[in-house]
C-alpha positions as CSV (number, residue, x, y, z in Angstrom):
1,X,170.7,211.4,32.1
2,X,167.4,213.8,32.1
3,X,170.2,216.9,31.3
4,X,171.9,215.6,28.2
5,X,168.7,214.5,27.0
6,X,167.5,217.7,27.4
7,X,170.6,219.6,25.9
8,X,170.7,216.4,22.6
9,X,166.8,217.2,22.0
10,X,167.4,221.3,22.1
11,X,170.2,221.2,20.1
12,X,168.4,218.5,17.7
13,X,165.7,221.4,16.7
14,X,168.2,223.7,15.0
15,X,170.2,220.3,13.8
16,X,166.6,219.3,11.8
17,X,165.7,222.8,10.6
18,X,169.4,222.8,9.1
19,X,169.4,219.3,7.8
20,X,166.0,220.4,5.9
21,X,167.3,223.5,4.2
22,X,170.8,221.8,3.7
23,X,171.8,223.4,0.5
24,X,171.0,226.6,1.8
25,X,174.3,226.1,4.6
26,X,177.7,228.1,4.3
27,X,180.1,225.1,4.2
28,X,183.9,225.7,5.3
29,X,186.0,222.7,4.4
30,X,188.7,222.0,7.1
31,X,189.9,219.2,4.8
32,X,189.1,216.6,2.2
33,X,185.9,214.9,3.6
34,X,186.2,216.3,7.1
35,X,183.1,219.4,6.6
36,X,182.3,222.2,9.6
37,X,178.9,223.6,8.6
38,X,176.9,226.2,10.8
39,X,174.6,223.9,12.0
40,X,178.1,222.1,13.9
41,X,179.1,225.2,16.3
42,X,175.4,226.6,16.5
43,X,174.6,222.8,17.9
44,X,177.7,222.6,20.3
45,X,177.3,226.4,21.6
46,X,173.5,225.1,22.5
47,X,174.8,221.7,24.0
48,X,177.3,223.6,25.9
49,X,175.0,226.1,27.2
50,X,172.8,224.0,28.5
51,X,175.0,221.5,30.0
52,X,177.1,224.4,31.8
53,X,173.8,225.3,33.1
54,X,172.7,222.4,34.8
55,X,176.2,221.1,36.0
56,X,178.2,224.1,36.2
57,X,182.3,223.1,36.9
58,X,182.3,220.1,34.8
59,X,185.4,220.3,31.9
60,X,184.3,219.9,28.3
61,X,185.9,217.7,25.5
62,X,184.0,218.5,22.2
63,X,184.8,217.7,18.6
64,X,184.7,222.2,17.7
65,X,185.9,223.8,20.6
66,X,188.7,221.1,22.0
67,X,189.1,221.1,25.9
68,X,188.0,223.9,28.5
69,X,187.5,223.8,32.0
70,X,190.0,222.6,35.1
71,X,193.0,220.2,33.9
72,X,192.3,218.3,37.2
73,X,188.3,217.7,36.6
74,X,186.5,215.2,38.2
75,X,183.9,215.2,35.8
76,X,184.0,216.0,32.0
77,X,181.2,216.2,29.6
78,X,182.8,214.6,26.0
79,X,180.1,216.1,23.3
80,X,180.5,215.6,19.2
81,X,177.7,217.8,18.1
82,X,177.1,216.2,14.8
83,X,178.7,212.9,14.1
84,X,177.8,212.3,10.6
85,X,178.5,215.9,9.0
86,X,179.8,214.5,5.3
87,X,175.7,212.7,5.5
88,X,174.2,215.7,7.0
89,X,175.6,217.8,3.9
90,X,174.6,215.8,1.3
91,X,170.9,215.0,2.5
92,X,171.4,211.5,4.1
93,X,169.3,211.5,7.1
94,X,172.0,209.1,9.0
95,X,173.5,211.5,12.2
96,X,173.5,212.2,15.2
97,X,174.4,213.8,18.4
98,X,176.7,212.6,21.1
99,X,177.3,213.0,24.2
100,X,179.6,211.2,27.0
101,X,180.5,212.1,30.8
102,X,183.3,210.7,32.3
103,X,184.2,210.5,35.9
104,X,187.5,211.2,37.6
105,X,188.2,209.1,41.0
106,X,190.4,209.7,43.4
107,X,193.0,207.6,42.8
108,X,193.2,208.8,38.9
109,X,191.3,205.7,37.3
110,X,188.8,207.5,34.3
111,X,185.8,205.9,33.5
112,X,182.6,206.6,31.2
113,X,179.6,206.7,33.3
114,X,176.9,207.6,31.3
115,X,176.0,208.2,27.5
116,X,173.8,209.1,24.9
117,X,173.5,208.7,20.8
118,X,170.5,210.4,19.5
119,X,169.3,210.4,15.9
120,X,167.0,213.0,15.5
121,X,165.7,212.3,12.0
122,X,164.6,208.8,13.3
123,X,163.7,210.0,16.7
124,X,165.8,207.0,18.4
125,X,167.6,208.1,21.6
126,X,170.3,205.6,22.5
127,X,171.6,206.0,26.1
128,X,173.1,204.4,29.0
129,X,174.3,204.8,32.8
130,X,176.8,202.5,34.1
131,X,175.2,199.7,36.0
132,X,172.3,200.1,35.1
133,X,171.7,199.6,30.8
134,X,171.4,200.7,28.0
135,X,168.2,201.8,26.1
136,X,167.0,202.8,23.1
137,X,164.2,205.4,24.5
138,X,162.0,203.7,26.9
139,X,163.5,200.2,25.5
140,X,166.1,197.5,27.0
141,X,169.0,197.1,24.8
142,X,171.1,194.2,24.7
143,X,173.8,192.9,22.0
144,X,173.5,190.8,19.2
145,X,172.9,186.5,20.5
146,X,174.5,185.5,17.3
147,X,177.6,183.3,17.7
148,X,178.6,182.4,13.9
149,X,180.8,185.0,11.6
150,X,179.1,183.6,8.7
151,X,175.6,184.9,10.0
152,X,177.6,188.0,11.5
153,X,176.9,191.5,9.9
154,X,179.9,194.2,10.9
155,X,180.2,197.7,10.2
156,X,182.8,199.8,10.0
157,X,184.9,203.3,8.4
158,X,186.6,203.1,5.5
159,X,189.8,205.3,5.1
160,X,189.3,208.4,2.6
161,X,191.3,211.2,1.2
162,X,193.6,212.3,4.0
163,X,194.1,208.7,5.4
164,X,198.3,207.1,4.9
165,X,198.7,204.9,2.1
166,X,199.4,202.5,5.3
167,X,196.2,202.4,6.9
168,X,194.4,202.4,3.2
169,X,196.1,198.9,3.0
170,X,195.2,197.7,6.7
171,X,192.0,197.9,5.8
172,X,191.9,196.4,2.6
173,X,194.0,193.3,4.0
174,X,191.2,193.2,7.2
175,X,188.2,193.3,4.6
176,X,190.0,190.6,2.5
177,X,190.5,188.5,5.6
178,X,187.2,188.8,7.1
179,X,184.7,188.6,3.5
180,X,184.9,185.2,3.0
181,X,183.5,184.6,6.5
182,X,180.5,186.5,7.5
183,X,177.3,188.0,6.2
184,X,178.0,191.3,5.5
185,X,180.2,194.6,6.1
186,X,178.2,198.0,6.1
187,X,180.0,201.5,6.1
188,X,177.4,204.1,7.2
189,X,179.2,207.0,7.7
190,X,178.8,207.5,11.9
191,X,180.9,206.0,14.2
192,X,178.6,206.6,17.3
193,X,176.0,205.1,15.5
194,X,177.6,202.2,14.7
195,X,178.7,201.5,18.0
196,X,174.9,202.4,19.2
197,X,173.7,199.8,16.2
198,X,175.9,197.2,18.2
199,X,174.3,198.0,21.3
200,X,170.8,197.4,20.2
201,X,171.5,194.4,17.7
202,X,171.5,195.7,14.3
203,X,174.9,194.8,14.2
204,X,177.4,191.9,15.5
205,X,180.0,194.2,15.9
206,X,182.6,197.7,14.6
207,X,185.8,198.4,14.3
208,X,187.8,201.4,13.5
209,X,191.2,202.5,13.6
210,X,191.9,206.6,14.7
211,X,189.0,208.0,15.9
212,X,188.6,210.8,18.0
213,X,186.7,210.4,21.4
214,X,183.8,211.9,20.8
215,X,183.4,209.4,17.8
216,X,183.1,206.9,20.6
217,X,182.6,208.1,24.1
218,X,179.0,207.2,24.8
219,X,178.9,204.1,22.2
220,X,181.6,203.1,24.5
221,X,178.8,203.1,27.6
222,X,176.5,201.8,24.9
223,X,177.9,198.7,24.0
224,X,179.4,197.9,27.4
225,X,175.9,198.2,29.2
226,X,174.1,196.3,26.5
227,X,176.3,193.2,27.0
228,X,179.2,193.6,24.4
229,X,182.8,194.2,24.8
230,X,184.5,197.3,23.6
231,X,188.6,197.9,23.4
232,X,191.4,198.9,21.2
233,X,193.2,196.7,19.5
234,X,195.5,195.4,22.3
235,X,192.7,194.7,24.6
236,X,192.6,198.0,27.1
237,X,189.1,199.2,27.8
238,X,189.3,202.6,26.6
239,X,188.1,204.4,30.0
240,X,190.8,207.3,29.7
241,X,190.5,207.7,26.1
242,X,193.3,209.3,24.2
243,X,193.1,211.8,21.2
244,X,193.6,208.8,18.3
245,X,191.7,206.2,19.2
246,X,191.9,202.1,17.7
247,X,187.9,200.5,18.6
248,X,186.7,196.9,18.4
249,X,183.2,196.5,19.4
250,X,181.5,192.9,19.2
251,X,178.9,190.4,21.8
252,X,180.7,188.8,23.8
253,X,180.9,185.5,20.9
254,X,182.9,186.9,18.3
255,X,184.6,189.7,20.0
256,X,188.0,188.1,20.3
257,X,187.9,186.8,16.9
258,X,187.1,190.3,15.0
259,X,189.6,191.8,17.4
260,X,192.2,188.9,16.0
261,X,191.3,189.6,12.7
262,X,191.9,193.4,13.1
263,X,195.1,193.3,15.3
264,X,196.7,191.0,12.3
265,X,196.4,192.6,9.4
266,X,197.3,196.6,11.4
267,X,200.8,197.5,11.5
268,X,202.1,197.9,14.9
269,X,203.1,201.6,16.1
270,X,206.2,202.7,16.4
């Protein structure tokens, strides 16, 4: 855990000096709210660098480069750099860095074994190793208690400009099926985040539908080692996470019933 501390808190330096000269950043838009910036492939060469360095072999999943290192890894590193660019561009101090590692076994199974979320504005580092929690720095994390959807708060992403006319409805239908029963929805613009909110409480529970894996690689950890439950829509524990990924995080209370609520109002795929 000490080395992707060390490689989130190095790469967090240049992320802070960028965030605070913001307007001074050549942007290239790779589409309609989906921004690159400088400060996302200066923060991944660092995070790569110094990973590579202190576990040299281990394959790499991250959100710039894509995949490198041996098809047949055992271990992978699975790093988004800076989840939260569209905030980071326009000033809001709501991002961070993410990194996952996933192990390999023998017999093919793929699991997340540690993780970290770290928001350097605030200067909260979530993280977790499998068996034995998850923290927020030096502090014990553990889910929501709250058993009730009306006293449940949920966040979640809402679709934007390059999202199907299809999943623009799914999510209208799920926010029309779930308003009338709980506190509050909240749309903060960083899916690791919102899985590390879950983690340490702020929220009852996320869902999203396509994200990429290092939207949700250590949250994943996060949640799980705090006490929550974590899946896609059908139920499988997103261990070998695919390219396009469906998420449904929650305590263990209302879990099945956001899940339910989700699953009924997606369309199925083809």
């Amino acid at each position: 855990m000490m080395v992707m501390q060390n490689a989130a808190q190095k790469a967090a330096r240049g992320l802070l000096r960028d965030f605070n000269e913001v307007e001074m950043l050549q942007v290239s838009v790779k589409g309609p709210g989906d921004f690159v910036s400088q400060a996302d492939f200066r923060a991944e060469a660092t995070i790569r660098a110094e990973l590579e360095k202190a576990r040299p072999g281990y394959a790499f999943l991250m959100e710039e480069s894509g995949h490198s290192g041996s098809e047949n890894w055992s271990w992978r590193w699975i790093v988004d750099p800076l989840d939260g660019t569209t905030n980071f561009l326009h000033g809001i101090p709501h991002w961070a860095i993410s990194i996952a590692l996933q192990k390999r076994h023998e017999n093919g199974e793929v699991e997340i074994v540690s993780g970290l979320v770290y928001n350097p504005v605030a200067n909260e580092m979530f993280w977790a190793e499998k068996g034995i929690g998850a923290f927020l720095n030096e502090r014990r994390l553990r889910v929501s208690a709250r058993r009730d959807m009306y006293q449940a708060v949920f966040a979640t992403g809402i679709p934007f400009a390059v999202s199907s006319a299809q999943k623009r409805q799914s999510f209208v239908n799920t926010v029309q099926s779930l308003m009338p029963h709980i506190a509050g929805l909240r749309r903060f613009g960083s899916a690791a985040l919102d899985l590390a909110w879950v983690a340490a409480g702020r929220y009852e529970g996320f869902w999203e539908m396509g994200l990429k894996p290092w939207d949700v690689a250590a949250g994943i950890i996060l949640v799980r080692e705090a006490g929550g439950h974590v899946s896609d829509l059908q139920g499988d524990p997103l261990n070998d996470i695919g390219m396009s990924v469906d998420t449904v995080a929650a305590n263990a209370g209302l879990f099945s019933k956001i899940r339910e609520i989700v699953l009924e109002n997606t369309p199925k795929k083809s």
